[in-house]
C-alpha positions as a Markdown table, in Angstrom:
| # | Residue | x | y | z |
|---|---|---|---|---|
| 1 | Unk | 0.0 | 0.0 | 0.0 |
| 2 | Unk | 1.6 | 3.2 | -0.8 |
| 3 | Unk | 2.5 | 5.8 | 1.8 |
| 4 | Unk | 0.5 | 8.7 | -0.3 |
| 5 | Unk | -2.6 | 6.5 | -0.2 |
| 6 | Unk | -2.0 | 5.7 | 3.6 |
| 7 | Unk | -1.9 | 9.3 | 4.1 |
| 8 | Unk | -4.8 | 10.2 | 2.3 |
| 9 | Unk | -7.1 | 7.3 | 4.3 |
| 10 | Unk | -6.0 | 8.4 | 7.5 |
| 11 | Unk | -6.2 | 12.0 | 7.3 |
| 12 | Unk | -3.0 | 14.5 | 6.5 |
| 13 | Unk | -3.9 | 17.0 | 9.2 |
| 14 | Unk | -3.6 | 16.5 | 13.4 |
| 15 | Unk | -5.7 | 18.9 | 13.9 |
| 16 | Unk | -7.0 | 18.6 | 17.9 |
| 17 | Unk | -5.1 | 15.8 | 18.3 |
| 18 | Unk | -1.9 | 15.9 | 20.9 |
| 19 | Unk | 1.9 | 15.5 | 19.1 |
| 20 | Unk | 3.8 | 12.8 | 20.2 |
| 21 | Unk | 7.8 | 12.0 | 20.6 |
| 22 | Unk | 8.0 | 8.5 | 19.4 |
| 23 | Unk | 10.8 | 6.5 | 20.0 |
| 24 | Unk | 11.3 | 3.7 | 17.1 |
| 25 | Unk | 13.9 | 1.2 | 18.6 |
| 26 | Unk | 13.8 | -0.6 | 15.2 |
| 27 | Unk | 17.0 | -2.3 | 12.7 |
| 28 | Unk | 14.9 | -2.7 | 9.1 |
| 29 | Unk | 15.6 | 0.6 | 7.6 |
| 30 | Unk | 12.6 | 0.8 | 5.5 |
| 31 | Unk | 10.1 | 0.4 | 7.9 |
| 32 | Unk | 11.7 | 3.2 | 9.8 |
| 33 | Unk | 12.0 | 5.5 | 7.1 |
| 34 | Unk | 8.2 | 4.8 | 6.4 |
| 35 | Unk | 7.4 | 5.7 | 10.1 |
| 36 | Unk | 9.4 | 8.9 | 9.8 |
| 37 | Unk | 8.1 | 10.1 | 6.8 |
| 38 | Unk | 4.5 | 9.3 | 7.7 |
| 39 | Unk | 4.3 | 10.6 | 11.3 |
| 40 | Unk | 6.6 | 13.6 | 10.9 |
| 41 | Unk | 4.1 | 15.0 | 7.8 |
| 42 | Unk | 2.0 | 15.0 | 10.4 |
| 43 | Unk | 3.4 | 17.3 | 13.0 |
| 44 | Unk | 5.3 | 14.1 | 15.2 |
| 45 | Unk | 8.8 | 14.2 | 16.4 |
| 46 | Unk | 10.4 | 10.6 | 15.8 |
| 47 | Unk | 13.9 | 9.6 | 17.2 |
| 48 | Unk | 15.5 | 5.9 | 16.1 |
| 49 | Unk | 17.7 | 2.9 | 17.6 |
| 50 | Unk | 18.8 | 0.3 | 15.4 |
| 51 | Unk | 19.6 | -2.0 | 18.2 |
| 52 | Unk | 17.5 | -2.7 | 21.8 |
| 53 | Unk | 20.7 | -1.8 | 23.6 |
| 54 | Unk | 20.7 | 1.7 | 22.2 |
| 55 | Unk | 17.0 | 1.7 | 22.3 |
| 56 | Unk | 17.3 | 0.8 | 26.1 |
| 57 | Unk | 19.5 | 4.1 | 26.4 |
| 58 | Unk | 17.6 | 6.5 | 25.0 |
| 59 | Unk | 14.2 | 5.3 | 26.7 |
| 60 | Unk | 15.3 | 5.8 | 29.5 |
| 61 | Unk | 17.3 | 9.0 | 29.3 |
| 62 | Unk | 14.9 | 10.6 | 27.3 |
| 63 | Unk | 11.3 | 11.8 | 27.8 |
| 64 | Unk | 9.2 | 10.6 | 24.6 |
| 65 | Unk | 5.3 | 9.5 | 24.6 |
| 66 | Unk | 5.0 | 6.4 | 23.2 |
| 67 | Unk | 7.8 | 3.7 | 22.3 |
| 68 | Unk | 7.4 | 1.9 | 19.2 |
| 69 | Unk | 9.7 | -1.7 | 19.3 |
| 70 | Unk | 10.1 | -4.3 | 17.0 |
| 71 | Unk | 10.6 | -8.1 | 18.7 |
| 72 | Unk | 13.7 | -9.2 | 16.8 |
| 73 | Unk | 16.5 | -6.8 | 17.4 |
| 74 | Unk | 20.3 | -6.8 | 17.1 |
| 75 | Unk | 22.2 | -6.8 | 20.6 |
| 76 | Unk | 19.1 | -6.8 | 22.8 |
| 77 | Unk | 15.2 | -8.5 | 22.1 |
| 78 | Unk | 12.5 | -6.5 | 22.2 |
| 79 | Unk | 11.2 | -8.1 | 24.6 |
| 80 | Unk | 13.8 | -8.1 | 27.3 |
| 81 | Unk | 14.2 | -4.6 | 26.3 |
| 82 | Unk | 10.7 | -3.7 | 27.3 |
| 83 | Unk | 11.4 | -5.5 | 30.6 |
| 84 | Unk | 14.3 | -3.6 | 31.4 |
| 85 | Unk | 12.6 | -0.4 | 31.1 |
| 86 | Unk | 10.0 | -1.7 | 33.4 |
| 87 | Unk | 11.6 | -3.6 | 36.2 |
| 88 | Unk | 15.4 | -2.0 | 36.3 |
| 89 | Unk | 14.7 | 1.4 | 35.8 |
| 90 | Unk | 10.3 | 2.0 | 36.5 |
| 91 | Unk | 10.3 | 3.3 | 32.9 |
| 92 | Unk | 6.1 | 3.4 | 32.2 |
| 93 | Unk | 6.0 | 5.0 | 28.8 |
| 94 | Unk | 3.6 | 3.0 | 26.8 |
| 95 | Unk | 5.3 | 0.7 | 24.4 |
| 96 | Unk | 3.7 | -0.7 | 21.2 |
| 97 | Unk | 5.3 | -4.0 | 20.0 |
| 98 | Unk | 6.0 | -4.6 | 16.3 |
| 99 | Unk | 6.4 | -8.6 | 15.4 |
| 100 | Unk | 6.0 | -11.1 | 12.5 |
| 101 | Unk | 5.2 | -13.4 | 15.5 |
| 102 | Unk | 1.2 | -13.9 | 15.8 |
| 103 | Unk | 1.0 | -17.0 | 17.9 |
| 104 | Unk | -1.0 | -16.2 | 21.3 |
| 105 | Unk | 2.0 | -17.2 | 23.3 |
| 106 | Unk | 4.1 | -14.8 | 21.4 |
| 107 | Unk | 1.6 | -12.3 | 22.5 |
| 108 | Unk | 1.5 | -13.5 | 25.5 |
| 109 | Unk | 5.2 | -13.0 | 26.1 |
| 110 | Unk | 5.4 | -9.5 | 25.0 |
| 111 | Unk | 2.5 | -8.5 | 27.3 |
| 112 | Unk | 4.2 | -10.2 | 30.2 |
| 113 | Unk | 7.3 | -8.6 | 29.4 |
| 114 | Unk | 5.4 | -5.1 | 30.1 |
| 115 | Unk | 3.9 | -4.2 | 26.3 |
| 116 | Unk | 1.1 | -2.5 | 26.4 |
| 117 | Unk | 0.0 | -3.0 | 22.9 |
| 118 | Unk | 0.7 | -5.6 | 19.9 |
| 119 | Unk | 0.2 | -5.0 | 16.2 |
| 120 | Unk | 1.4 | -7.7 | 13.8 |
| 121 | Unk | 3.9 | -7.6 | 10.9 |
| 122 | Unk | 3.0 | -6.2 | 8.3 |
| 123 | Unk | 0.3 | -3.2 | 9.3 |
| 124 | Unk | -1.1 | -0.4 | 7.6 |
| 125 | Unk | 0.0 | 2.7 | 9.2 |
| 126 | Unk | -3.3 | 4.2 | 9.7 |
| 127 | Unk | -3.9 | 1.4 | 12.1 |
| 128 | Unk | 0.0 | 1.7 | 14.3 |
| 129 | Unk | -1.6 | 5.8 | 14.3 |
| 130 | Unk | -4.7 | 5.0 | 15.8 |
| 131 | Unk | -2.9 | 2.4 | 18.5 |
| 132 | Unk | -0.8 | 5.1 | 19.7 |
| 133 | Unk | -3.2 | 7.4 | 19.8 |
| 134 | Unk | -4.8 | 5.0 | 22.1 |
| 135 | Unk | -2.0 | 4.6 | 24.0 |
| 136 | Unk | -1.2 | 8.2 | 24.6 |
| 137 | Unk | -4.6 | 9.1 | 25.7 |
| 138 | Unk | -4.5 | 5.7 | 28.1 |
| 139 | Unk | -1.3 | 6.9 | 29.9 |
| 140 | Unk | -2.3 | 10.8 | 29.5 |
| 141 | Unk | -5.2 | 9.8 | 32.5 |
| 142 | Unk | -3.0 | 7.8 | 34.0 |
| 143 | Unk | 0.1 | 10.0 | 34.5 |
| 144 | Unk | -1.5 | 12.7 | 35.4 |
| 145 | Unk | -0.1 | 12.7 | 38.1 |
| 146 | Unk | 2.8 | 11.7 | 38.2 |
| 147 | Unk | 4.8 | 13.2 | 41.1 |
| 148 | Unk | 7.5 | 11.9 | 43.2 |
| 149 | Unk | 8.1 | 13.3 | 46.4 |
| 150 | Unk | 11.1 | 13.1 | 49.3 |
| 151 | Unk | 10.6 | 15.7 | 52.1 |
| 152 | Unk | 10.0 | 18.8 | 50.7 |
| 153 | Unk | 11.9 | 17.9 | 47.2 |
| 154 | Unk | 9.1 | 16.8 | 44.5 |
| 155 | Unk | 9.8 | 15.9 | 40.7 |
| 156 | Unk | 7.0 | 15.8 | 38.2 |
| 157 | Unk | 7.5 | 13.3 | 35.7 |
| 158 | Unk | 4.9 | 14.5 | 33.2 |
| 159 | Unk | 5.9 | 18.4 | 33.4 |
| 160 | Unk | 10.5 | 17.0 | 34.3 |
| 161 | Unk | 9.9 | 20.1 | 37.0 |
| 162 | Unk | 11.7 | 20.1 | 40.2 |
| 163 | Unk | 11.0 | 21.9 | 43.1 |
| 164 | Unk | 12.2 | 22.3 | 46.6 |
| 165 | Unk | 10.6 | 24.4 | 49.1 |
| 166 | Unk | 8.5 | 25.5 | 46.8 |
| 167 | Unk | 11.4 | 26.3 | 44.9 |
| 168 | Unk | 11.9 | 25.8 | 41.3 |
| 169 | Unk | 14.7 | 23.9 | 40.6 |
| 170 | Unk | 17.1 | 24.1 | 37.3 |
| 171 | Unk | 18.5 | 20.9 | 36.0 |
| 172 | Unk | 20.6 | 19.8 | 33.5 |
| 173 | Unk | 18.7 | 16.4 | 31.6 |
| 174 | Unk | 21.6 | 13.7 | 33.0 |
| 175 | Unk | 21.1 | 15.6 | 36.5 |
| 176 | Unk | 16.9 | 15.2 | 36.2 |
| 177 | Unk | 17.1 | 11.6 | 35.4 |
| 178 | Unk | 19.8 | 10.9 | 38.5 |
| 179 | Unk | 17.0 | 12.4 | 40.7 |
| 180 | Unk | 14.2 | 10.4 | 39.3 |
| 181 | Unk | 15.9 | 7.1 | 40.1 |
| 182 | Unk | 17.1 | 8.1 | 43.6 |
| 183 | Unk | 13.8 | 9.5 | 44.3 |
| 184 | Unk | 12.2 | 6.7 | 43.1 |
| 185 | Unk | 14.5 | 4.2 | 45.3 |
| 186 | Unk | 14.5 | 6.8 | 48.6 |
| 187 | Unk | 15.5 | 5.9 | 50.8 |
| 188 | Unk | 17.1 | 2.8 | 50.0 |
| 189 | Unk | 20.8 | 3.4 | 48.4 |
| 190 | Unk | 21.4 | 3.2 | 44.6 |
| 191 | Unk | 24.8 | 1.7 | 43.7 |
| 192 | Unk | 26.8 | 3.5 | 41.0 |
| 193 | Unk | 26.8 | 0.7 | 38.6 |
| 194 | Unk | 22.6 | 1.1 | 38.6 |
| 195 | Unk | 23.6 | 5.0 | 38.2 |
| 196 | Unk | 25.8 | 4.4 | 35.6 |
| 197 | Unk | 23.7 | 2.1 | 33.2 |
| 198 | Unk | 20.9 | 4.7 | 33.5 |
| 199 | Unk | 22.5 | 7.6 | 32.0 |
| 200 | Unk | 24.9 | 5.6 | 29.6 |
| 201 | Unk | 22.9 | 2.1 | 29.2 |
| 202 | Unk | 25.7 | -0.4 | 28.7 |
| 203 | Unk | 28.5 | 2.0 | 27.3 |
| 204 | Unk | 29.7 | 4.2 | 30.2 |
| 205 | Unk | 32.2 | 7.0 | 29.5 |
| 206 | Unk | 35.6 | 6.8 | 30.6 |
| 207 | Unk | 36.6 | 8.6 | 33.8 |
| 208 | Unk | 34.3 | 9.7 | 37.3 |
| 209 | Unk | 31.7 | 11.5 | 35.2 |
| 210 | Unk | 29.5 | 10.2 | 37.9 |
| 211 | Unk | 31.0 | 12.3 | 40.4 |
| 212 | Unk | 30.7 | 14.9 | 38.4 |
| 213 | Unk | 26.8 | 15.1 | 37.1 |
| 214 | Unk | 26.6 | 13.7 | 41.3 |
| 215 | Unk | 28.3 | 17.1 | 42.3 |
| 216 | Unk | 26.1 | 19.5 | 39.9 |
| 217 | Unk | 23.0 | 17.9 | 41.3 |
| 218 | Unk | 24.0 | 18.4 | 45.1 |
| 219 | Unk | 24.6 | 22.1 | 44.4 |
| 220 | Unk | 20.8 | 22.4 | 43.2 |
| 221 | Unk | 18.9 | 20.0 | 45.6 |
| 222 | Unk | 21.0 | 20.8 | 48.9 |
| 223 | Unk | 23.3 | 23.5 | 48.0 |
| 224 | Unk | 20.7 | 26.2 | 49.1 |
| 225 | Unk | 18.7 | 24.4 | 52.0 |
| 226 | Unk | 20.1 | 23.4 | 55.4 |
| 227 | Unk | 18.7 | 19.9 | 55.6 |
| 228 | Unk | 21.0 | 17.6 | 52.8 |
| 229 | Unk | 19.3 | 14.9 | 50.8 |
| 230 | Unk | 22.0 | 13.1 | 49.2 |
| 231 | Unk | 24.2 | 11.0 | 50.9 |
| 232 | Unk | 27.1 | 9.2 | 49.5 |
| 233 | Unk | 27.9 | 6.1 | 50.7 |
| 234 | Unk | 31.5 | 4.7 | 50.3 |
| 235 | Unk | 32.3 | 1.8 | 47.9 |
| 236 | Unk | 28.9 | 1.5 | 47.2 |
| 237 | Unk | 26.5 | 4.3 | 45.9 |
| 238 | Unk | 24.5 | 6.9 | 47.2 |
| 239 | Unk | 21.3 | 7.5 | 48.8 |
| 240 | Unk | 18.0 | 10.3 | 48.9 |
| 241 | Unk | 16.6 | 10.5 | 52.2 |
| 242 | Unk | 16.4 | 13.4 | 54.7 |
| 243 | Unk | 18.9 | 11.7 | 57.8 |
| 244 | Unk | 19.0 | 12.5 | 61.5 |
| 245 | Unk | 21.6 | 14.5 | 62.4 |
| 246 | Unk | 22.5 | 12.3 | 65.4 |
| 247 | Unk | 22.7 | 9.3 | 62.5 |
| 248 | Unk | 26.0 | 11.3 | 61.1 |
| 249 | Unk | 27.2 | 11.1 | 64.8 |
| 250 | Unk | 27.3 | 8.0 | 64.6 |
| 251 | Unk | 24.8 | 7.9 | 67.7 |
């Protein structure tokens, strides 16, 4: 079916309809270039992976609406991809899964693995459109909201604000997400590895940038207030919680 025709049958405007950021973690090269050129005419912003191990990365560094994954991928299923997001790092974008596979324990898999949707190989765009509309307007009502909260610190994961106090708090994107997942596991501690593979997925840069992106965050969340938050803890990680003072004493 041609891509004008596809157009055409669903409709070349979004008028009163929301635009996405897809995410398309998918290797055949055509299929992506289709995607592109169909949801970008109509007012969508689209970024790619070829691979689930670079898809992993940038779904859960990025902010996008709706991830679009195929099941057979270089380096990394889609699949365990999908349960990744979910279990290691609480990632609840909603994820349409692309397969050739249409067995009802293939389905079955990809649901368990944390999919929230399953359209078959091959599909007529109009229909993958629709789904994620779906999809967006599912996890619009249910994110609404989405707030995580430690003391007086709060992060909004719809809006990525930050506040403390009542203060509005500037943050760099690799800063935002290292609040999000020690929010998220407050007040347990968060080893660096954990840190590490969720700004840099399995290819972490050489050096203690760590430390560094660590440091910037401190001087926003605890610089200005008198009560710190983060706590590092030696030879393993750190930690977000608000701790007595009497527990620094040792006492």
């Amino acid at each position: 079916m041609q891509l004008s025709y596809l157009l055409a049958l669903a409709g070349h405007t979004t008028q009163g309809k929301q635009r996405m950021r897809l995410l398309v973690i998918e290797d055949n090269r055509s299929l992506v270039a289709n995607l592109f050129e169909y949801f970008e005419a109509r007012g969508h912003a689209l970024d790619a992976a070829p691979d689930g191990v670079t898809g992993l990365h940038l779904a859960t560094t990025q902010a996008y609406d709706v991830v679009v994954i195929d099941w057979m991928l270089p380096r990394m299923d889609g699949p365990e991809v999908v349960r990744r997001m979910r279990e290691e790092h609480g990632a609840n974008v909603p994820v349409i899964m692309l397969t050739a596979r249409d067995e009802l324990p293939d389905k079955i898999a990809g649901f368990r693995a944390g999919a929230d949707d399953y359209l078959t190989k091959p599909f007529a765009l109009p229909e993958l459109e629709v789904r994620l509309d779906a999809l967006l307007a599912r996890a619009s009502g249910r994110n609404r909201h989405r707030l995580l909260e430690v003391e007086d610190l709060r992060l909004d994961l719809t809006t990525l604000e930050a506040s403390r106090d009542g203060k509005l708090l500037h943050l760099y994107p690799a800063c935002r997400k290292l609040l999000e997942v020690l929010m998220q596991a407050s007040p347990a501690a968060v080893t660096r590895e954990r840190l590490e593979h969720a700004l840099w997925g399995e290819d972490p840069p050489d050096g203690d940038m760590l430390r560094s992106h660590v440091y910037e965050l401190r001087r926003s969340v605890d610089g200005p207030f008198p009560v710190k938050l983060i706590h590092t803890l030696p030879r393993v990680g750190y930690r977000l919680a608000a701790i007595a003072k009497d527990a620094h004493d040792g006492r």
